[in-house]
C-alpha positions in Angstrom: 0.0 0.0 0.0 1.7 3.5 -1.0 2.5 6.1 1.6 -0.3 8.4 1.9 0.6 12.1 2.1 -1.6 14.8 3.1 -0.6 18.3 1.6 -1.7 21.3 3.2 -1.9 24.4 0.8 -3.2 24.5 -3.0 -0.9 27.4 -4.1 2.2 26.8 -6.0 4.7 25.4 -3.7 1.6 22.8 -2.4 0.4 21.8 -5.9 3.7 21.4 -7.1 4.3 19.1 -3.9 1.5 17.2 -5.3 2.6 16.3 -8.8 5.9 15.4 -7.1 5.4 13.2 -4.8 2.6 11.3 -6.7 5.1 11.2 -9.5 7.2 9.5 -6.5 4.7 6.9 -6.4 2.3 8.4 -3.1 -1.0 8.2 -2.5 -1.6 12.6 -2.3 -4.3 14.9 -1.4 -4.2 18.3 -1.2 -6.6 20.5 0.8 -7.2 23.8 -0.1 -8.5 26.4 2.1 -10.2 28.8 -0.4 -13.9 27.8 -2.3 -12.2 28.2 -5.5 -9.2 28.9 -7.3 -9.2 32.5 -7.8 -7.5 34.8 -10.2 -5.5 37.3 -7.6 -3.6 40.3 -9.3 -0.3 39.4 -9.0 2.7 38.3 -11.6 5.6 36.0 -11.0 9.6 35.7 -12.1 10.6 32.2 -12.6 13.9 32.2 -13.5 15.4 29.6 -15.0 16.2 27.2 -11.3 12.0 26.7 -11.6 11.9 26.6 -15.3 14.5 23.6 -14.7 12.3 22.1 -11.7 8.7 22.6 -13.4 10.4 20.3 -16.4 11.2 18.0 -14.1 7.5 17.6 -13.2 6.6 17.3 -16.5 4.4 20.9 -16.3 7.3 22.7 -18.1 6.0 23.3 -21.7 3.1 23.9 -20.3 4.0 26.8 -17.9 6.4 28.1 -21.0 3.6 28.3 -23.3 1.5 30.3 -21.3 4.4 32.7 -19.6 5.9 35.9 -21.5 9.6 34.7 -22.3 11.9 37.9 -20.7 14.9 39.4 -22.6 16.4 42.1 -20.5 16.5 43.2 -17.4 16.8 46.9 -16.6 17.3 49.2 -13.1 16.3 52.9 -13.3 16.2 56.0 -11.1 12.8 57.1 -10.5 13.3 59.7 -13.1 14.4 57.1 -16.0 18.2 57.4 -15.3 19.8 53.4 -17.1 21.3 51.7 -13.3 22.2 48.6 -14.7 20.6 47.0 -17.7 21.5 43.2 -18.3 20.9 40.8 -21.3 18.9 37.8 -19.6 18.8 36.0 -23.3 22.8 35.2 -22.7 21.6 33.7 -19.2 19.1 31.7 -21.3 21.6 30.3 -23.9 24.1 29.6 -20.8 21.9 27.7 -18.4 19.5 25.9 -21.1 16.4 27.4 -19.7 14.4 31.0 -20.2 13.3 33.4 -17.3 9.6 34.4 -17.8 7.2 36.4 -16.1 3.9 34.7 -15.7 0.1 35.6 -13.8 0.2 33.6 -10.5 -3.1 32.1 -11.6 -2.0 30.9 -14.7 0.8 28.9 -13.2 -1.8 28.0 -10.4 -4.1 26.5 -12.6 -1.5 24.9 -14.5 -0.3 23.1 -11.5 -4.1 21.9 -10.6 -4.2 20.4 -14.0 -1.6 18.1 -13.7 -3.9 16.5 -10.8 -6.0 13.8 -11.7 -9.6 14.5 -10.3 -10.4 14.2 -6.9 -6.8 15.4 -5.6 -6.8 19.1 -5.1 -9.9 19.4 -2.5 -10.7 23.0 -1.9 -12.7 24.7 1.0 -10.9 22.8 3.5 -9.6 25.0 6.5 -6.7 22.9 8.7 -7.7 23.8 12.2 -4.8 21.6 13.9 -3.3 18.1 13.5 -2.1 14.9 15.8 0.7 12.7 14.9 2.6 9.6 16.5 4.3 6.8 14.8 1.7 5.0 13.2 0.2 8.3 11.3 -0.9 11.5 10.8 -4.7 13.3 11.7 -5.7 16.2 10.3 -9.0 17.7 11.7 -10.5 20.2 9.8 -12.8 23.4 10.2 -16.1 21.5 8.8 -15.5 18.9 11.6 -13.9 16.4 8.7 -10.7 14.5 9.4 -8.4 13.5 7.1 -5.7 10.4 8.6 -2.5 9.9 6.1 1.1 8.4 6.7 2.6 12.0 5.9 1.5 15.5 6.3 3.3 19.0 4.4 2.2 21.8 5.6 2.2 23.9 2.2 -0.1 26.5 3.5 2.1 29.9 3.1 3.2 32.8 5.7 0.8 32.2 7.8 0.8 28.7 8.2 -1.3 26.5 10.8 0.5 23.6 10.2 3.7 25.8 11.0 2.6 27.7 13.8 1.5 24.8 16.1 4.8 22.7 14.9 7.2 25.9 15.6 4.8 28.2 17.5 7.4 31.1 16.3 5.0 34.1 16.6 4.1 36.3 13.5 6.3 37.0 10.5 8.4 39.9 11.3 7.6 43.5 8.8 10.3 44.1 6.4 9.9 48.1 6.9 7.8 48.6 3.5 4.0 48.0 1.8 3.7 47.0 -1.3 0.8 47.6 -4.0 -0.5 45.2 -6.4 -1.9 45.5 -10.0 -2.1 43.5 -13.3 -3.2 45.7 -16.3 -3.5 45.3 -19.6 -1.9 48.2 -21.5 -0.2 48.8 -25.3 1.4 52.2 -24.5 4.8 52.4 -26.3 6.1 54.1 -22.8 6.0 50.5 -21.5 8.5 48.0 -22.2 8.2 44.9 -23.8 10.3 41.5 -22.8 11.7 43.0 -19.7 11.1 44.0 -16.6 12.0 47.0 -14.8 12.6 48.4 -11.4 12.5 51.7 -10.5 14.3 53.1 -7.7 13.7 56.4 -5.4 13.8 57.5 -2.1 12.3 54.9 0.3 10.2 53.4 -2.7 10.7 51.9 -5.6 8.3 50.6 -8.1 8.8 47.2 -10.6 6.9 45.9 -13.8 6.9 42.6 -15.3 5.2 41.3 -18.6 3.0 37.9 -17.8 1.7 37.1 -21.0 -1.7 38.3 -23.1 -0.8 41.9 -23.0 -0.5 42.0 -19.5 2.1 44.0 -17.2 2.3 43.2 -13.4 3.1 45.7 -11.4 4.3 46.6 -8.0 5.0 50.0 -5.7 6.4 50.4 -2.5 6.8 53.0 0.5 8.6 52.9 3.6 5.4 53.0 5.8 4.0 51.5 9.0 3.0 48.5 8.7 -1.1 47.9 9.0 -1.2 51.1 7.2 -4.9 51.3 5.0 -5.9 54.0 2.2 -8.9 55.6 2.3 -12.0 54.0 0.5 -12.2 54.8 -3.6 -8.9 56.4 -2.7 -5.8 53.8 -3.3 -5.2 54.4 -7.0 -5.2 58.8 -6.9 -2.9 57.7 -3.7 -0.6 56.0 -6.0 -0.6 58.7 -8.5 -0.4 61.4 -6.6 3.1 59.4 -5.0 4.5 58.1 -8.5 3.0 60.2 -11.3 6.0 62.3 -12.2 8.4 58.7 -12.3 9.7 57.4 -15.1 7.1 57.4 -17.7 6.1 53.8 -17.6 5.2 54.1 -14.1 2.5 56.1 -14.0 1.0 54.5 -17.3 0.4 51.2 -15.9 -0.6 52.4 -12.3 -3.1 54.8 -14.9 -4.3 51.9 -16.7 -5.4 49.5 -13.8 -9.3 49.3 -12.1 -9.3 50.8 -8.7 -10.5 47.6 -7.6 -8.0 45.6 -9.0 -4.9 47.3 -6.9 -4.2 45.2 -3.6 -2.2 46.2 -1.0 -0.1 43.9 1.3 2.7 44.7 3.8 6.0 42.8 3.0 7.0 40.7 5.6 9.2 37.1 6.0 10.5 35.3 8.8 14.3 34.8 9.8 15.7 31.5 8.7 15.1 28.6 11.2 17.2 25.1 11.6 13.9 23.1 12.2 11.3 22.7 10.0 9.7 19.4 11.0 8.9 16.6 13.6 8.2 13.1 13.2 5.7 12.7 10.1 5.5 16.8 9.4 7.5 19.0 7.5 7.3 22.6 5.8 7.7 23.7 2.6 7.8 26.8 0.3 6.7 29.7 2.6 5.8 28.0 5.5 9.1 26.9 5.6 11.3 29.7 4.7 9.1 32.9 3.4 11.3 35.6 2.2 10.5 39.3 0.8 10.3 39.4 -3.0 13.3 41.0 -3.9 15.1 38.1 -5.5 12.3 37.2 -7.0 12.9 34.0 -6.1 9.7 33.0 -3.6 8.0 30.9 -6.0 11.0 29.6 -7.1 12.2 28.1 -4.1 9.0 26.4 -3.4 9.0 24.7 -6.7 12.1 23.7 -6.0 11.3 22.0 -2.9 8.5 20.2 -4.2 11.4 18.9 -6.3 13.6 17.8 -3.9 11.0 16.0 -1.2 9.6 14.3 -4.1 13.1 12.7 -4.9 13.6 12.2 -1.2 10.5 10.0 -0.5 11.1 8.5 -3.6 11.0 4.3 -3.1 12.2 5.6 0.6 12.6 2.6 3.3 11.8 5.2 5.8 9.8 8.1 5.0 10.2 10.3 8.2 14.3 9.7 7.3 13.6 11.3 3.8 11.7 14.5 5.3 14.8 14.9 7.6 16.5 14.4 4.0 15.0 16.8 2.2 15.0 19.8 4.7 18.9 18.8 5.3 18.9 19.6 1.3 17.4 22.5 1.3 17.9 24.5 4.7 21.4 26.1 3.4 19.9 27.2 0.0 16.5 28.8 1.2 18.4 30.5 4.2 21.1 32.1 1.5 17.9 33.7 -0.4 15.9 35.1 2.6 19.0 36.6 4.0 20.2 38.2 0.7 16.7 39.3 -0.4 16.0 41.0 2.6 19.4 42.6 3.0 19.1 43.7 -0.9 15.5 44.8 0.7 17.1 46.9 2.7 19.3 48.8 0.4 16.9 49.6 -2.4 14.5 50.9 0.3 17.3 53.5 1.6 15.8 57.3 1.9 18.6 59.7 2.0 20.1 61.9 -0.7 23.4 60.6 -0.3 22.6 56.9 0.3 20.7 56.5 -2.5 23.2 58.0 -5.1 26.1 55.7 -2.9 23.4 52.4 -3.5 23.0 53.6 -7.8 26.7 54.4 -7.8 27.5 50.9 -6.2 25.5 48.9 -8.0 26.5 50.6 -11.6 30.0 49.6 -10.9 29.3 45.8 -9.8 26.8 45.1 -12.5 29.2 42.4 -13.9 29.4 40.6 -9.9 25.8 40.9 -9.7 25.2 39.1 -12.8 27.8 36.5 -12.1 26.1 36.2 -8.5 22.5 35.6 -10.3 24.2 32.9 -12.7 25.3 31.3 -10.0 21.6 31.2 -8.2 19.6 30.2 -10.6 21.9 28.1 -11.9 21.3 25.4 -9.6 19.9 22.0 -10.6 17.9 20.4 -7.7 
């Protein structure tokens, strides 16, 4: 009889847990806390590391096909002043795999399809679990249980399965709130096949192509956190902040529905040695969430699924292969929260003098930086 596996989460890093480790030969399912799976505004980078692990799980042309394939890469001033502009087609030719930008939802839904029927089980809320060494029990909030061999909590930053196992508190703020949009736009001051960030004076502001004529879009302010704009109000807000940016900024903040701009402070959680006990373990952000600056959040999760998938695979023990697997990837997830917050950090700087010293700096390492993002997304899991 197969180990049975009980994945908690239906976003990316849990879904892609699911085609690996039935791929591995388990028996999965995969509760889902959410009715439905709902188109939220917000793009992703998969660089080539996740273009590599999606292949792997056999969901790789599939995500290609509906992603926008990205050239260049560019950093600005807020006023349109060239940073650092790098050529991500000669990190294509050199690793074997593209970077694209793609609609969260579109990889999402990708990842559901590659399910058989009957896998992915949505509007199921974990309320707590039990676990010894003969199995795992899952009680849920519609007073259903679930029992299974195996549980991975896959259920993001704020994760129940992580917060009874660790009982770590709340993630901690990174110092910044971010705003959200996806909007479809064919304005020549926008650029096409790259993306783009944008930096000022305790903000910055990126764009992203996903695909279909679509840009995603992000803006930050060094803010308090729980910060809230005023109703009807978020989009003038924006405006009124970026509108005299670099021209493509305003355009796509312009060209977005009120309704369709989120807003979210950016927070993550400080590396940890232990992610799991017994029959539980973590993955993607409710093992090691990290701010976005690396772009590497999905990434790392798809990654992961990867990696335990190979690890449980025709495993004599299965608890030894979740020890396994978070021995593989502790080091590697550590390495990108620490330098995505830190890189955080520096583009949020607010002085005159800081921020020319952070533009300066970075002009004259462009070639380091690159070599230091070869060597990331490099990596074959």
């Amino acid at each position: 009889m197969p180990t049975r596996a009980i994945i908690i989460g239906g976003g990316i890093g849990g879904l892609a847990a699911g085609i690996a480790l039935r791929r591995a030969g388990l028996d999965v399912a995969v509760f889902e806390r959410a009715p439905e799976l709902r188109e939220v505004g917000a793009g992703l980078t998969l660089w080539t590391n996740a273009i590599k692990a999606l292949r792997q799980l056999g969901v790789g042309q599939t995500v290609e096909a509906l992603a926008a394939p990205l050239a260049e890469t560019e950093v600005r001033t807020w006023a349109g002043k060239v940073v650092i502009s790098s050529n991500l087609a000669d990190l294509t030719s050199k690793l074997g795999a593209p970077t694209v930008g793609i609609h969260r939802a579109d990889l999402q839904s990708a990842l559901a399809a590659a399910l058989p029927s009957g896998v992915l089980r949505l509007g199921m809320t974990c309320e707590r679990f039990d676990h010894d060494a003969d199995g795992v029990a899952v009680q849920f909030g519609n007073a259903r249980e679930d029992r299974g061999d195996l549980l991975i909590g896959a259920d993001g930053i704020q994760s129940t399965v992580r917060g009874q196992l660790l009982n770590d508190g709340a993630p901690r703020y990174a110092g910044y709130t971010a705003w959200r949009g996806v909007a479809h736009i064919d304005d020549p001051a926008v650029p096409v096949g790259k993306t783009l960030l944008c930096v000022g004076r305790g903000s910055q502001v990126g764009m992203l192509p996903i695909g279909r004529g679509r840009v995603y879009w992000f803006a930050t302010a060094n803010v308090p956190a729980g910060g809230v704009d005023p109703p009807g109000g978020r989009k003038s807000a924006l405006m009124e902040r970026f509108g005299d940016w670099y021209a493509p900024v305003p355009a796509f903040i312009d060209a977005t529905d009120e309704a369709a701009i989120i807003r979210n402070d950016i927070v993550d959680r400080p590396p940890v040695h232990k992610w799991g006990d017994g029959r539980v373990t973590l993955l993607g952000d409710a093992a090691h969430p990290t701010t976005p600056n690396l772009g590497q959040g999905a990434c790392q999760a798809i990654e992961d699924a990867v990696v335990l998938g190979k690890a449980l695979r025709d495993a004599d023990d299965p608890v030894a292969a979740l020890r396994a697997y978070e021995d593989l990837r502790r080091e590697r997830t550590a390495l990108v929260t620490t330098r995505s917050r830190q890189l955080g950090k520096v583009l949020a700087w607010e002085g005159r003098f800081a921020n020319w010293f952070r533009d300066t700096a970075m002009r004259r390492s462009q070639g380091l930086m690159a070599k230091q993002t070869a060597k990331l997304v490099g990596v074959e899991v």
